[in-house]
N, C-alpha and C positions, 0 to 999 in steps of 0.2 A: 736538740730534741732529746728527752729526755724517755724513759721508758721505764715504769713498773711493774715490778712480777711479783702478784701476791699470792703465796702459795701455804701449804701447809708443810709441805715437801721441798724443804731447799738444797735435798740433793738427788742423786742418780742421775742417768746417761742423758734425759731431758733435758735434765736443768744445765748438765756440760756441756750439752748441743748448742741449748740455746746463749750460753754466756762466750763460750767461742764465739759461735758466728757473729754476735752482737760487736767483740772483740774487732774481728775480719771488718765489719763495715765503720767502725771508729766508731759506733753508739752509745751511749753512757744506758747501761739498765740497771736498777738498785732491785735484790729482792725483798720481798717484806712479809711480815709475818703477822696474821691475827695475834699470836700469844708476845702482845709486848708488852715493852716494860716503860715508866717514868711518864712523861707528862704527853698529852694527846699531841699538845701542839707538835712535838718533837719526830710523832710518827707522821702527819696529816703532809708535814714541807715536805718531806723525803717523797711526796707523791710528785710522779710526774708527769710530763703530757699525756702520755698513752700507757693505760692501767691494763693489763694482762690478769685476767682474776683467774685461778688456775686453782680452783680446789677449796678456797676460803671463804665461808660465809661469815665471820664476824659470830657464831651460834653463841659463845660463849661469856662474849665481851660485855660491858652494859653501855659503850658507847659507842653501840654496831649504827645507829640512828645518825652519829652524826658522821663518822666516816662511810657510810653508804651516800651521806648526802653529798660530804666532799668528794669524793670518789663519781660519782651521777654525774657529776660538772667536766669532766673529763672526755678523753674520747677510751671508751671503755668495751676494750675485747671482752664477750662473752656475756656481757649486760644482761642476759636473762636472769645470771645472778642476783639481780638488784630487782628486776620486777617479777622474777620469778622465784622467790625464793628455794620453794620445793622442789626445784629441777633435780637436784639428785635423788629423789627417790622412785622407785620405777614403781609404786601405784600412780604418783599422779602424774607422771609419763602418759602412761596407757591411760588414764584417764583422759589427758587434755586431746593425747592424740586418737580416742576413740570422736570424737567431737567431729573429726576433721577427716579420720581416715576410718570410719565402724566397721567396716570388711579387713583390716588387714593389721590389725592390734588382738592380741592375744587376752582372752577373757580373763581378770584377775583379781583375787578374793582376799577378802582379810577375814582372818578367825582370833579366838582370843581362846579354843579351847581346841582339843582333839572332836570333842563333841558336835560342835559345830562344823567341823571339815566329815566327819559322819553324815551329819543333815544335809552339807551340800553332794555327797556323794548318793545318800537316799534317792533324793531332790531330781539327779540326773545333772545335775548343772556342771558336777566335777567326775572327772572317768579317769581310771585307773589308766594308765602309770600319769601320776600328776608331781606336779615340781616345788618344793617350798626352798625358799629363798631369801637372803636376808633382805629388807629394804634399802639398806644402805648396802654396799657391796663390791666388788671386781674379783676376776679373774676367776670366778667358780667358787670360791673360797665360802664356806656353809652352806652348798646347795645339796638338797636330800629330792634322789628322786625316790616316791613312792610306787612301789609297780604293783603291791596286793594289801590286803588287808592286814595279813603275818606285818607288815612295812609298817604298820601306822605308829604303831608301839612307841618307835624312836624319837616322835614328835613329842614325845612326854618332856622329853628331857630338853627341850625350847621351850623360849619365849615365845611362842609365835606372834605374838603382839606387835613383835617388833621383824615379823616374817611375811610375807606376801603367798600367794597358793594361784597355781595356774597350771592347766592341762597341757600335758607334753604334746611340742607341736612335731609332729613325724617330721622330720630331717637328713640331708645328706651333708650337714653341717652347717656354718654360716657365714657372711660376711661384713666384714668390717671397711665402712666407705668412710676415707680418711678427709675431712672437709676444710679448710683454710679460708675463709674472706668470702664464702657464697661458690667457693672452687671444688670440684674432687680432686685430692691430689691421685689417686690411686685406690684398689681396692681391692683386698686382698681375704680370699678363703679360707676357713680352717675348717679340717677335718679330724674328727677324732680317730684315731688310734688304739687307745688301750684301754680309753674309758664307752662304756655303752653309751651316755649318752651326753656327756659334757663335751665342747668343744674350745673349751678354752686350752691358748697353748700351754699354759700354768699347770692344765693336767693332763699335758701328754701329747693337743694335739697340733698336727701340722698345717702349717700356715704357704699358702701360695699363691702368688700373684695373679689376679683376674685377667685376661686377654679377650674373651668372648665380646665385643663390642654391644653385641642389641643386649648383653643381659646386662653391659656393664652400665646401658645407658638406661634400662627399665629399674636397675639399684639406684643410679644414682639423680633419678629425679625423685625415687620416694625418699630417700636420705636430704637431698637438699630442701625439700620442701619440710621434712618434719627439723633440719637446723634452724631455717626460716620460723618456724613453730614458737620454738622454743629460743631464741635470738643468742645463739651460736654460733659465734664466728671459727673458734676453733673447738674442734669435737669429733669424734667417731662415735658415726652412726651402728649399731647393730643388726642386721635383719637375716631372716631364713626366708627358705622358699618352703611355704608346706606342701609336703611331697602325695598327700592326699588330694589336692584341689590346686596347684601350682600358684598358689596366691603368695606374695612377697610381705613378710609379715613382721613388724615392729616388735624386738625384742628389745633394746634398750638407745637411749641415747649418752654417751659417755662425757663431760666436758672436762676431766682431767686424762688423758687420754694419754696413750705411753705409744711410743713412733721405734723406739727399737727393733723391731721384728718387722715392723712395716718399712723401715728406710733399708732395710737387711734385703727383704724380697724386692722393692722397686727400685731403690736409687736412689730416690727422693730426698734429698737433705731436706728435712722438714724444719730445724733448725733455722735454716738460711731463709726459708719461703716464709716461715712466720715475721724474719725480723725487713726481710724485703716487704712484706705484709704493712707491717707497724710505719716504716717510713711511704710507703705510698699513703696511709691514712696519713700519717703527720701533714702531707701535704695542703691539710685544711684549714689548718693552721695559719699558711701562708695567704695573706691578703690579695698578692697579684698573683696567684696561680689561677687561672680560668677553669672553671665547670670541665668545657669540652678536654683540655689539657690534662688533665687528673682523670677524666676517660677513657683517655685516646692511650694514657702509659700504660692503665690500669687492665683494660685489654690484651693488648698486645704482651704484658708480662705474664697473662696467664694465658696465653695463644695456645702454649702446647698440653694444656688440661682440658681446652675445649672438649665437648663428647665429640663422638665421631665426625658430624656435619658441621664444620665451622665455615662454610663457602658463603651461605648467607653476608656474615660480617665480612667474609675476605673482600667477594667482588664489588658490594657495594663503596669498601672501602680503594678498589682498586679504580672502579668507574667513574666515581665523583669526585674524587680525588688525583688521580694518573697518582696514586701511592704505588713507590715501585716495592717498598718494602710488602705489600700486599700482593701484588704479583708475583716475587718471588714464592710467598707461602703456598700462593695458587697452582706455580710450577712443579714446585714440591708435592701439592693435595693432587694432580691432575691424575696420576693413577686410578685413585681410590673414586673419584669422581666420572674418571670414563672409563675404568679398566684399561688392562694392559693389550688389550688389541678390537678392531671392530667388532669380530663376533662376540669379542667377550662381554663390552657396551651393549650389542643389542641383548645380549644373554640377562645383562643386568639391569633393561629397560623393559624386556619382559615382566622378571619377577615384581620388581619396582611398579608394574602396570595393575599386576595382581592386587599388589596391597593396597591400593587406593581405590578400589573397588569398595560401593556402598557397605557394604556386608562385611566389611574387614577393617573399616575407620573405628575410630576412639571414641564413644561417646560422649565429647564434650560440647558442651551448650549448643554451640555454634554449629554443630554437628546435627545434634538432635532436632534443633529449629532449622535447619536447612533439608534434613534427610526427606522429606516429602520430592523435593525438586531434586536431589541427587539420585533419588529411585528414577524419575522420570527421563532424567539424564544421565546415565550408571556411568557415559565412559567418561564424561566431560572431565573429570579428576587424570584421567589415565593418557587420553589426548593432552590434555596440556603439561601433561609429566614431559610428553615424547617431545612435543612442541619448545617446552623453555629450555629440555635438554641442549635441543638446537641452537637456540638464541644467543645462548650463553656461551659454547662451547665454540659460537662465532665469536662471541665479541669478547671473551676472556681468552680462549689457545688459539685463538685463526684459523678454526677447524671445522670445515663444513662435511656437516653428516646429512645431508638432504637424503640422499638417499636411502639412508638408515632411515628415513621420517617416511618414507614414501613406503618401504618395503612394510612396516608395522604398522601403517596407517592406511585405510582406504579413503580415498581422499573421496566419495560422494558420499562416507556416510560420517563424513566428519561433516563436510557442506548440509547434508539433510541439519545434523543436530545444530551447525551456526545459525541456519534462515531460520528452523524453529523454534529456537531459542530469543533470537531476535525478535520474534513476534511473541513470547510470553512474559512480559512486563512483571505479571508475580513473581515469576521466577527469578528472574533479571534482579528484581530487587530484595530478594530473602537471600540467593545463592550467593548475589556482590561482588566480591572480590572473586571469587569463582566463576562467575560468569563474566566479569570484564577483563580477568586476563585472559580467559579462552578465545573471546571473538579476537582483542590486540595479537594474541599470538597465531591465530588461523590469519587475518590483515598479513600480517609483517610475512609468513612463511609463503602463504600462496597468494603473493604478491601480483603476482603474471596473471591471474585469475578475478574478473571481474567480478563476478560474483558475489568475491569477499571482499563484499565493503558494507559500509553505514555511516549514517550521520552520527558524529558526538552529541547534538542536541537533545536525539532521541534520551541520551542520559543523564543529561541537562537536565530537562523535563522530570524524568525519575528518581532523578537526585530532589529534587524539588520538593515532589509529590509530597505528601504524608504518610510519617511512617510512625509506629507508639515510641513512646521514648526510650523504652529500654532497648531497643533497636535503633537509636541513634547511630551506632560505629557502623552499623550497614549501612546506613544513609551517607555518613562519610568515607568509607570505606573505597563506594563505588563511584563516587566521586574521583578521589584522591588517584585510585588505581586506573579513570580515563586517562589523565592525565602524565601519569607515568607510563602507560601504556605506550601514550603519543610518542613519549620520547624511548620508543624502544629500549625500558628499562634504565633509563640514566647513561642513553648511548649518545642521543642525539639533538638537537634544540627540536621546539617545540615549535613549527612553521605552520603549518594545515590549521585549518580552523582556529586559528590562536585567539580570537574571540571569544568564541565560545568557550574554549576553557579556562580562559580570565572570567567569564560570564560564573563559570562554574568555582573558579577560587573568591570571586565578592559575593557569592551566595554564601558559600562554609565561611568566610571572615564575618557574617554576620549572624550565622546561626550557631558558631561557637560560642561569638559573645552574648548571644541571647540565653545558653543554655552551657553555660560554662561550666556547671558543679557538676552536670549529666554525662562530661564527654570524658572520656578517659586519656591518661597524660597521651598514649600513642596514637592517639586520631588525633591527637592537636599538633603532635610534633611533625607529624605525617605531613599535614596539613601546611606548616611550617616550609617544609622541604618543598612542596609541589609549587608555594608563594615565591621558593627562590629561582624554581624552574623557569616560573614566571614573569619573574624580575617583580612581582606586585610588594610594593607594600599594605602592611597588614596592619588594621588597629587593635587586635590581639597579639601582636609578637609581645612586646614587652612583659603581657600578664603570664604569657605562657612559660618564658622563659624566666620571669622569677619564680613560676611555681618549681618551674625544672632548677633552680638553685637551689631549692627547701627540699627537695626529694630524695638525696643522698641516700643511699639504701643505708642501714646502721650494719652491715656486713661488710659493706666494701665501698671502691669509688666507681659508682653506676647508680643511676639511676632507677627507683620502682615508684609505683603509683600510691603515694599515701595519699593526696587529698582526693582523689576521683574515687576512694575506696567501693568498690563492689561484693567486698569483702573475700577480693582474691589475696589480696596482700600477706596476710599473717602466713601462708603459704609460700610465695611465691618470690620470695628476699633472695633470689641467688641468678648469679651472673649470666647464668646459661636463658633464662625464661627471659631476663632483660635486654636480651641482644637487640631485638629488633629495634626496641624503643632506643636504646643507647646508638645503636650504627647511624639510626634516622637521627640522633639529636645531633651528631659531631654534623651532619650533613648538613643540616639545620642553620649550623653556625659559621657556616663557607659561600661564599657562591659557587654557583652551577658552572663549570668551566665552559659550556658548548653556547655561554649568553654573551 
């Protein structure tokens, strides 16, 4: 395996980073340069498997066309290069990303004269203190803030043509979210110092490592999601918080990006992760390397960049697997998942109670089309917090917190909201997954309690009913999640009613196939896993899992939903948003060990 680094810069502490560590794992990398010399063919061989485009667009060459071609054929880091040509310049940054994120991108003007930055200040559109800045650019380096009119004067003496103009966003500085393969590696703030309003460390200011978890995790979905954007495998993202309206706000995307100051503050050999990076992609290379095999590494080498919550992928890899490698991470997470003693747990099963409260969720789609029935039922999110807390913390540490469940919970007006729940069918089937694991989880806890039961047919039935199509994943949803319920989360074979939920997996084997292009890759994959619980064979396994061959994220080795496109995708290219779908497809591709 061979590896190209095409830059414009083929020196400084990056490129020693990177040609050491390539060194350390025996990797051959050649750098290569737009400004060459002698015959095409001569530069085009020297290309090798995995293309690094690190700063070079060809701007100057007259045969950018056909080395973008041959270079396109490759597996090529940073590829927005190629279908994006304009990425480094930060109007059409904020341009693409006003499209996608309009609340949280920075308004921004192009003038060709003093006079016209006049009329957008008349206009009201532009307010004193405003920023001009080169379009091309890093490190602070030509940015002129304006704070009065006395200021404008100096603009005489630019091009502004070749200058961008945007209102100063109030800050307490910014941060820089350092991104690898769809990863955070880290994320690190700077504050200025000596300059009013620059926060670059180039003039002056200090840079420190991020540790606050919920802000590190509210950065770096809007970072992943605009790398994804802009198809950035490696890059530092820019963003502030505006300290007016606390909104996290798109200042630039960087894709030649300098890691000196950032591996200074975290540790991070970003050297070594890029070239570990390059040989997990080369893996695709490889003919007999399997789909799940290139998932299962590709995980697990980035285990310790996970956001906070990585228990999802732990335990399901712990339970359907008996992975002890899994278990031990779990040992390791169990703190931070139950606190460090009982009061602390309930301490933190409270607060946890709070946030799941209707009036404190996210409004996202599923959100907003459910919120009718979550009004109706405020706790049922907050119950089943306390409830899976339980399940899990049995069946993953051997820790029975009943009592913890008993103290936080009253146990008849959880029973009121099961029977009445049970009798509202709308609900049942807009809530889904929300309402089916609430009843499995009330089933399985208060067990000794006759009360709590029901027929799975009833969902059978529901599963059945008619639902429009764009609510297909509820339909399978609440499907998929009786079934998983049955087996106590992937604890235990599926014995009770095992009819009926074979009834219920040849009903979804036939209305996936009926409606295939409508369902998205993780109801099929889902779906997938509940057939193995099964033991059913499926006459959609094959289509699904070739579509999960062609799915490769162009970031890394995981899997995202290009053909079910809902048009999440162009967003949603990074490892963290694909857990669920990735954990369900390695499951996918195993048997169920309790069959």
């Amino acid at each position: 395996m061979k590896i190209s680094l095409i830059t414009k810069l083929a020196n400084g502490f990056e490129m020693s980073n990177l040609l050491e560590e390539a060194k350390n794992a025996g990797v051959e990398i050649d750098v290569l340069s737009d400004k060459r010399t002698g015959k095409l063919d001569d530069f085009t061989n020297k290309i090798g498997d995995i293309v690094i485009w690190r700063g070079s667009h060809f701007g100057n060459t007259q045969d950018k066309g056909t080395i973008t071609k041959i270079i396109s054929e490759k597996i090529v880091i940073n590829r927005g290069y190629i279908t994006q040509p304009y990425i480094p310049f930060k109007v059409y940054q904020q341009n693409i990303a006003r499209k996608y994120f309009p609340d949280k991108v920075i308004d921004t003007y192009l003038a060709s004269s003093v006079d016209e930055i006049n009329k957008f200040l008349e206009s009201g559109i532009l307010k004193f203190p405003f920023v001009v800045k080169p379009t091309l650019g890093s490190q602070g380096d030509g940015v002129v803030i304006i704070e009065n009119q006395d200021g404008i004067e100096q603009l005489n003496s630019l091009d502004l043509k070749k200058h961008i103009i945007q209102n100063f966003v109030p800050n307490d500085g910014d941060f820089r979210v350092f991104i690898v393969g769809g990863v955070v590696l880290g994320i690190i703030k700077r504050e200025r110092k000596s300059d009013k309003y620059l926060n670059n460390i180039a003039k002056g200011a200090e840079a420190i490592m991020l540790t606050d978890e919920s802000l590190i995790k509210n950065l770096s979905e809007f970072a992943l999601e605009l790398s994804s954007l802009f198809e950035l495998n490696i890059c530092g993202v820019d963003l502030m918080i505006n300290k007016d309206n606390g909104v996290i706000t798109f200042l630039e995307i960087n894709s030649v990006p300098n890691w000196h100051g950032f591996m200074q503050e975290t540790g991070v050999n970003v050297g070594k992760k890029v070239i570990e990076y390059c040989l997990q992609l080369a893996s695709r290379l490889d003919e007999t390397k399997k789909p799940e095999s290139m998932i299962h590494e590709y995980f697990y080498n980035n285990i310790e960049f996970f956001p906070s919550d990585k228990f999802h992928f732990l335990s399901r890899m712990a339970l359907w697997f008996n992975d002890e490698n899994a278990f031990n991470y779990l040992q390791d997470y169990k703190l931070k998942y139950s606190g460090t003693s009982e009061s602390s747990l309930k301490e933190k099963l409270i607060k946890e109670m709070a946030e799941v409260m209707p009036d404190k969720l996210p409004l996202k789609r599923k959100t907003v089309l459910r919120m009718e029935y979550l009004k109706k039922y405020p706790n049922i999110k907050a119950y089943s917090l306390v409830l899976s807390k339980w399940l899990w913390m049995k069946n993953i540490y051997k820790t029975d917190i009943s009592h913890l469940v008993e103290e936080l919970l009253d146990k008849e007006l959880v029973y009121q909201m099961f029977s009445q729940l049970l009798q509202d069918d709308l609900a049942i089937k807009i809530l889904s997954t929300v309402a089916i694991n609430f009843v499995y989880y009330c089933r399985n806890f208060y067990k000794e309690d006759s009360r709590f039961t029901f027929s799975p047919s009833k969902f059978l039935e529901l599963g059945k009913s008619d639902y429009e199509l764009s609510q297909n994943d509820l339909k399978i949803y609440l499907l998929t999640h009786a079934i998983i319920g049955e087996s106590e989360f992937y604890n235990q074979a599926i014995v009770d009613d095992k009819e009926t939920y074979l009834e219920m997996i040849k009903y979804l084997d036939g209305y996936i196939h009926e409606n295939y292009f409508s369902i998205s890759l993780d109801n099929k994959i889902e779906f997938l896993v509940c057939a193995k619980m099964l033991d059913f064979e499926t006459k959609t396994k094959n289509l699904i899992d070739e579509e999960a061959k062609r799915s490769f994220s162009n970031l890394g080795n995981y899997l995202v939903d290009k053909i079910n496109d809902r048009g999440f995708y162009k967003t949603s290219d990074c490892l963290y948003k694909a857990e669920h779908r990735n954990v369900l497809y390695l499951m996918s591709r195993s048997a169920y060990r309790f069959n």
